[in-house]
Steps between C-alpha positions, in 0.01 A plus 500: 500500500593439854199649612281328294656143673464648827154568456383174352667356785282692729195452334592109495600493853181678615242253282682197680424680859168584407433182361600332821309664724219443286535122537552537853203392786504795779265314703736183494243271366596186309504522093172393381684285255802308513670225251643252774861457461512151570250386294297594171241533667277891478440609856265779621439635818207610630418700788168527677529740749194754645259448233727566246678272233835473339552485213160558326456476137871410424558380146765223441611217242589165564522147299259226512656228751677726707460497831378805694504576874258735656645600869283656697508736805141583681329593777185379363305187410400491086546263217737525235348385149699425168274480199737330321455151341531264717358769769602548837378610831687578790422612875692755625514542899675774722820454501836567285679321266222289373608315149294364252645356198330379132607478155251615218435234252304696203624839317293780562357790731535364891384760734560436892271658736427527874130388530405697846641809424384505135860561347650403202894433611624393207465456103755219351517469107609156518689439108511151356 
């Protein structure tokens, strides 16, 4: 019997280690989504970097009237879009840390995408 508890406890121990350093970033990147801690507000970050885009085609849920912040780090000019109702459109310059913030105001399908580079970053199923 004590074998049997001494090898579930392996098996446990080694799920939680691989499970960590599955959620873990080797490049050191920022999350590409984030709940703020201050706030209630649904944060992504994005990450234009070399022609490439992060996070693309991300799925994620939110509520109708809460507020969401895009932050933005690029080394390139393009245009963030939010087909959302009301829609939004925001220009996104070289530089890090850029924030743009809007709340969603109708339940349904949002998708945010980067118009120059032809990326979707985001879906949001915004819930009544």
């Amino acid at each position: 019997m004590a074998f049997v508890r001494h090898w579930g406890a392996l098996v446990l121990v080694g799920g939680l280690l691989v499970a960590g350093c599955a959620a873990s970033d080797p490049a050191g990147s920022a999350p590409t989504t984030t709940v703020a801690g201050d706030s209630d507000s649904l944060v992504v970050a994005v990450r234009i970097a070399g022609g490439s885009v992060s996070p693309a085609g991300v799925r994620l849920e939110t509520t109708v009237g809460r507020p969401i912040e895009i932050v933005v780090d690029s080394d390139t000019d393009d245009e963030l879009h939010v087909h959302a109702t009301p829609e939004h459109t925001f220009a996104i310059t070289p530089g890090t840390g850029l924030r743009f913030r809007f709340t969603v105001d109708v339940p349904g399908r949002v998708e945010i995408e980067l118009h120059h580079a032809r990326r979707t970053v985001a879906t949001l199923l915004v819930r009544g």
